[in-house]
C-alpha positions in Angstrom: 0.0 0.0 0.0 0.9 3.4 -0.6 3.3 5.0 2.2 4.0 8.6 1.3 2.5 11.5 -1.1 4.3 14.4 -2.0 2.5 17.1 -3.7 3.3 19.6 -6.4 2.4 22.5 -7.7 4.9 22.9 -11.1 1.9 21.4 -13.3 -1.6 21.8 -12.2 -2.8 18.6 -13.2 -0.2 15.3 -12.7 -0.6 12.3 -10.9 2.0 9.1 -10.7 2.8 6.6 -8.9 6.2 5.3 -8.2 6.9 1.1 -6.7 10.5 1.4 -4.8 11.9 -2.3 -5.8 15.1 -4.3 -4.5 17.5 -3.1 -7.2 15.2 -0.5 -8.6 12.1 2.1 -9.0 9.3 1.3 -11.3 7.2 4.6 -12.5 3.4 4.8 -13.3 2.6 2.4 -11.0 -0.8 1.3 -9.9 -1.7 3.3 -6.9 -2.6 -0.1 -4.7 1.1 -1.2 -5.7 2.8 2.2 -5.5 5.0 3.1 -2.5 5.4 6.6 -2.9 2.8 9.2 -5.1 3.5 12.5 -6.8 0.9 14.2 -7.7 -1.0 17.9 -7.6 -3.7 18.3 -5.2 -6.1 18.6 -8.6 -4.7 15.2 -10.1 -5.6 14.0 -7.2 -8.8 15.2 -6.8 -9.8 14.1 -10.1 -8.9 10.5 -9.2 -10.9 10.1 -6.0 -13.8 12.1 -7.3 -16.7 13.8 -5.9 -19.2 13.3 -3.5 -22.4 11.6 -5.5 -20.3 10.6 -8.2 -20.9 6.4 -8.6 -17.6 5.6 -9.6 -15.1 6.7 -6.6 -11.9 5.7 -5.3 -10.1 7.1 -2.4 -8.9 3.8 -0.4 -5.1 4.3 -1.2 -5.1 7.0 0.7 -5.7 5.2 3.9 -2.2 3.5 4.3 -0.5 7.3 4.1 2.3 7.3 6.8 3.8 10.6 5.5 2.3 13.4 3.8 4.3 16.3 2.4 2.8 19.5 1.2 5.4 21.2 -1.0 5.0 25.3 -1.5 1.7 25.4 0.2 1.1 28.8 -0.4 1.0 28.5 -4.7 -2.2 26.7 -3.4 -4.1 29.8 -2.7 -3.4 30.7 -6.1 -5.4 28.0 -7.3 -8.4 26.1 -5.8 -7.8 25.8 -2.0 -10.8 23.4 -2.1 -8.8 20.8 -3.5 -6.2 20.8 -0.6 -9.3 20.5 1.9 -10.9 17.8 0.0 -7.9 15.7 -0.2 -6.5 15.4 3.3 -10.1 15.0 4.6 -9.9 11.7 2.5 -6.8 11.0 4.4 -6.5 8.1 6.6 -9.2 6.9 6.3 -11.1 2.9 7.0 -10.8 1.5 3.3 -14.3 0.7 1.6 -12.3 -2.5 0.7 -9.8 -5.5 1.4 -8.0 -4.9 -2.3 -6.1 -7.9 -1.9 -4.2 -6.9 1.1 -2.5 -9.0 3.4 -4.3 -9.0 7.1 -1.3 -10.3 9.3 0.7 -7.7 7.8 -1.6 -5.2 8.9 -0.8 -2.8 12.0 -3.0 -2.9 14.3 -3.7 1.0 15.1 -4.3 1.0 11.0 -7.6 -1.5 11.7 -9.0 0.8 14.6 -9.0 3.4 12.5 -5.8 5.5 14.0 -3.6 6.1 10.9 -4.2 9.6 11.1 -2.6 10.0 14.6 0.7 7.9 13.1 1.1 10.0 10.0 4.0 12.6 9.5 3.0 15.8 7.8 6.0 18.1 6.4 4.0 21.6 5.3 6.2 23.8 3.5 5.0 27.4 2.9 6.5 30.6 1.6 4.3 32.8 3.9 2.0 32.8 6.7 -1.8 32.5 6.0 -4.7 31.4 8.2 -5.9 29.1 5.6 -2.5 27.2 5.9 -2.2 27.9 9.3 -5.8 26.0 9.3 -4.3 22.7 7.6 -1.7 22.7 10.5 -4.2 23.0 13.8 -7.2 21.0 12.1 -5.6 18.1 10.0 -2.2 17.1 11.6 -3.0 14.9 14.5 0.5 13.0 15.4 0.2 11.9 18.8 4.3 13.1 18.9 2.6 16.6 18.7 3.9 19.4 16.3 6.4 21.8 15.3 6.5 25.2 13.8 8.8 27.3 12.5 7.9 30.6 10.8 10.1 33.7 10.2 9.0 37.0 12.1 8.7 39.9 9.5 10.3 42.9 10.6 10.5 45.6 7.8 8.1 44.6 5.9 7.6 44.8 2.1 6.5 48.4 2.5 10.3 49.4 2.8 11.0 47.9 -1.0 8.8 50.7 -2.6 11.1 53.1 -4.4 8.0 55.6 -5.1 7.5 58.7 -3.3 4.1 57.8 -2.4 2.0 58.4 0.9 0.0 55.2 2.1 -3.2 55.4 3.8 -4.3 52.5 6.3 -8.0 52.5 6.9 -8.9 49.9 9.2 -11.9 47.7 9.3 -14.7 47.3 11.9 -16.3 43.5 12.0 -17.5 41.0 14.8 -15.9 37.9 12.7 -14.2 36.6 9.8 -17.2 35.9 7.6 -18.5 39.1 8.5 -15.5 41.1 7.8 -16.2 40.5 4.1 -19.8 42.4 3.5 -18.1 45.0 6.4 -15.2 45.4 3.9 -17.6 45.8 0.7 -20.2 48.6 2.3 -17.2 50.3 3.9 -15.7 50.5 0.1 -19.0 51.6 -1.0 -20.3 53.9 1.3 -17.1 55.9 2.7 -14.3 55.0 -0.1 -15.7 55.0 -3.7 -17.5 58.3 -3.0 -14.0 59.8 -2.8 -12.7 58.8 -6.4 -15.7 59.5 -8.0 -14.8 63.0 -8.9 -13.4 63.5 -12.5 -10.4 64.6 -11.3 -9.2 61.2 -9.2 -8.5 59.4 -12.9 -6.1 56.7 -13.5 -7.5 54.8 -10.1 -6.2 50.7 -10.0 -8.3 48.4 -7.5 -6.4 45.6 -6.7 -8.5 42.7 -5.1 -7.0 39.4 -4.0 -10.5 37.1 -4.2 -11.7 36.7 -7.4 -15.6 36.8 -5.4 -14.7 40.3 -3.9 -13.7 41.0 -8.1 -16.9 39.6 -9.5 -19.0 41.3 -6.8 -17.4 44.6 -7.5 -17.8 44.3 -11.0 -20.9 43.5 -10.7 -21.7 46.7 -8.7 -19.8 48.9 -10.9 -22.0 48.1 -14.2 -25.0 48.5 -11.9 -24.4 51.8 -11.1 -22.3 52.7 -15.0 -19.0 53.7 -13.6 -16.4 54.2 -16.4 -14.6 51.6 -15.5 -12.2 48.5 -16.9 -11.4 45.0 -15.3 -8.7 42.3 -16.0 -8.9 38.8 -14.6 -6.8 35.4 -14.4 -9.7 34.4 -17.2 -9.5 37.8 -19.3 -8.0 37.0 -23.2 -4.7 38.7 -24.2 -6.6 41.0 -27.1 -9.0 42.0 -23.6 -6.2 42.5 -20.9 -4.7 44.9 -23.6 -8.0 46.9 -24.5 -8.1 47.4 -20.9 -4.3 48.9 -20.5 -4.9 51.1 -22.8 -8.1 52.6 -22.0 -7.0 53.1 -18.7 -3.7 54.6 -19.7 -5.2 56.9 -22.0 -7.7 58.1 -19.3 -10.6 56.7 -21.1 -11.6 54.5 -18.1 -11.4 55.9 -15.0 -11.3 52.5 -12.5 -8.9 49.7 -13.7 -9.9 46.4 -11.7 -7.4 43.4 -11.3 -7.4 40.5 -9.5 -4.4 38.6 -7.7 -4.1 35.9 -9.8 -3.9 37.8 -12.4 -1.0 39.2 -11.2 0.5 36.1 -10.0 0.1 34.2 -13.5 0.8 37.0 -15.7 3.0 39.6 -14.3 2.1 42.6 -16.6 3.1 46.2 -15.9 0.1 48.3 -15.5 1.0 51.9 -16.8 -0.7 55.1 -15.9 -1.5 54.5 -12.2 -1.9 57.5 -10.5 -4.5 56.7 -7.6 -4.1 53.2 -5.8 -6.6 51.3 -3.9 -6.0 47.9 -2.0 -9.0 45.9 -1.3 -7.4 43.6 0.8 -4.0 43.2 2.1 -2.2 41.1 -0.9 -1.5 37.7 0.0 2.3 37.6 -1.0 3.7 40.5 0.6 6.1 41.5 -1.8 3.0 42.0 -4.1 2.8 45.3 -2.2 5.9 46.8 -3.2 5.6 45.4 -6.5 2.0 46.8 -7.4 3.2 49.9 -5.5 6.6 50.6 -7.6 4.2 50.7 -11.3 2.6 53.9 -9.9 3.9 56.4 -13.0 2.7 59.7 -14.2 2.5 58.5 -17.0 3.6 61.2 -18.7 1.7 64.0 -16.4 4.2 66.7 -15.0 4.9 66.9 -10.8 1.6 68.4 -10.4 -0.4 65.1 -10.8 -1.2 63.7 -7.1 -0.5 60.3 -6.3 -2.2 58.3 -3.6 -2.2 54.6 -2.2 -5.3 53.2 0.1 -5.5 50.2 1.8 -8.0 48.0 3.5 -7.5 45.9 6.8 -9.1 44.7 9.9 -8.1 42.5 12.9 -8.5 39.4 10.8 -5.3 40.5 8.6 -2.8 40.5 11.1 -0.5 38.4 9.3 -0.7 40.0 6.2 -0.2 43.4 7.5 2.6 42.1 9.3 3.8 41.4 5.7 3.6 44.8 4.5 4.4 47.3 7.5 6.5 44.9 10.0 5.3 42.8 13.1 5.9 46.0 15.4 4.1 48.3 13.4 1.2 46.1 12.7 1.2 45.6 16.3 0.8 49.5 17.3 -1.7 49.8 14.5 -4.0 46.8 15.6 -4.0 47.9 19.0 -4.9 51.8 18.5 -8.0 53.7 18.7 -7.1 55.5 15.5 -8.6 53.8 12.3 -6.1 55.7 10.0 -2.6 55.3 9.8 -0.1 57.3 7.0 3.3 56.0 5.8 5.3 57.9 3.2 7.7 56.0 0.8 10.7 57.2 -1.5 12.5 60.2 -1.0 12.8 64.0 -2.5 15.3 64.1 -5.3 
């Protein structure tokens, strides 16, 4: 049976498994014959299948001694779902014998306490609660657990080159699922009234969930706004409509989403107003989105600003971007606004 699983994220789609012999490894294995299994948490998931699907098979995971998670965080970038529905399939009683061998079974395996045996290596380029989930909900080794993470202490606000003041407006809400519709009405009612005027042009929203995108999209043809918006799904002929209309001042809102940063990378020219949605989820995305702001031709007089959204549910990623003290000072004061200024006076 099947003793380890490594997953990857290089291809989004790959499954294979691999039968370690005396003298040598055989590749493409069955999975009942396998030893070890690389695959990517969507390979996987379209293996075992879906609830109410007839045809389902999940029982090689049950023998899984150690599980190793590779770049976590790429994940998020993808279809988190995937990771959850996997290792809830983990260690689990088999629906069937398969051929197996009794007296070679343990005994801990037959009353259903693999999961409490099982190693899990998580490897993660950030912090995230969703990750952070994963390790306080899904790894039970009786041995217990260990953590190591790396403290920010600048933070990835101290990489932006342009002079450029940064407005923290912080976020009132009584939970996590809350904080989402408190984010969206505060946006709405106190924000967007702000850079409705003609002469706050050029203005780039920059929303990590593609649901906070659609909704705001959404919203934005309801009520005509001149506006653009470039997703992870938009076609090269439509990402490139949408530069230029927003360069050239035609559209006053430009909307992109994080994955479409993460998978394509493109320079967005003309930015002169900057609003974050939510806290990026790589910090470094902060500096990066931060450092296109351009005038795009305009002289000195053209005012550049920078906004950005967070509550008490984004302590890690606004430890990311300011530094663990400073995130400290800013979660625990009354004040709901908070101004950094970056780059320097030539």
């Amino acid at each position: 049976m099947v003793k380890y699983v490594i997953w990857l994220i290089y291809v989004s789609c790959i499954w294979a498994g691999v039968a370690v012999l005396q003298k040598s490894m055989r590749l493409y294995a069955p999975f009942y014959s396998s030893d070890i299994i690389i695959a990517s948490p969507l390979g996987l998931r379209t293996v075992i299948g879906a609830e109410g699907e007839n045809k389902r098979d999940y029982d090689f995971l049950s023998s899984i001694e150690i599980l190793i998670i590779d770049e976590a965080d790429v994940y998020l970038m993808q279809n988190w779902e995937h990771v959850l529905h996997l290792i809830n399939h983990m260690n689990l009683l088999p629906l069937a014998s398969h051929g197996v061998d009794f007296s070679r079974v343990r005994m801990f395996s037959l009353n259903n306490w693999s999961k409490y045996y099982r190693q899990t290596l998580l490897f993660s380029a950030l912090h995230h609660p969703q990750i952070s989930s994963i390790f306080n909900k899904h790894c039970f080794n009786y041995r217990g657990q260990v953590a190591v993470r790396n403290a920010p202490l600048t933070g990835s606000i101290s990489h932006v080159v342009v002079q450029l003041p940064h407005v923290f407006r912080k976020l009132e809400a009584d939970s996590s699922v809350s904080v989402i519709d408190a984010r969206f009405n505060f946006f709405i009612d106190k924000v967007l009234p702000e850079y409705r005027d003609a002469i706050m042009t050029h203005t780039l929203i920059y929303v990590p969930s593609y649901f906070d995108y659609v909704r705001l999209r959404n919203y934005f043809k309801k009520e005509e706004l001149n506006f653009a918006h470039i997703c992870e799904y938009s076609s090269k002929s439509g990402i490139c409509r949408a530069r230029h209309l927003f360069l050239s001042g035609e559209k006053q809102f430009l909307i992109i989403t994080e994955r479409f940063h993460f998978y394509k990378r493109y320079s967005i020219r003309g930015i002169r107003n900057l609003i974050f949605y939510e806290l990026p989820t790589y910090p470094h995305f902060y500096s990066e989105i931060c450092n296109m702001v351009k005038l795009a031709g305009m002289e000195g007089e053209a005012t550049l600003t920078c906004t950005a959204f967070y509550s008490k549910y984004d302590a890690q990623k606004l430890a990311a971007v300011v530094g663990a003290e400073r995130a400290a000072q800013m979660l625990q004061s009354f004040k709901n606004v908070h101004l950094f200024v970056t780059g320097g006076t030539e």
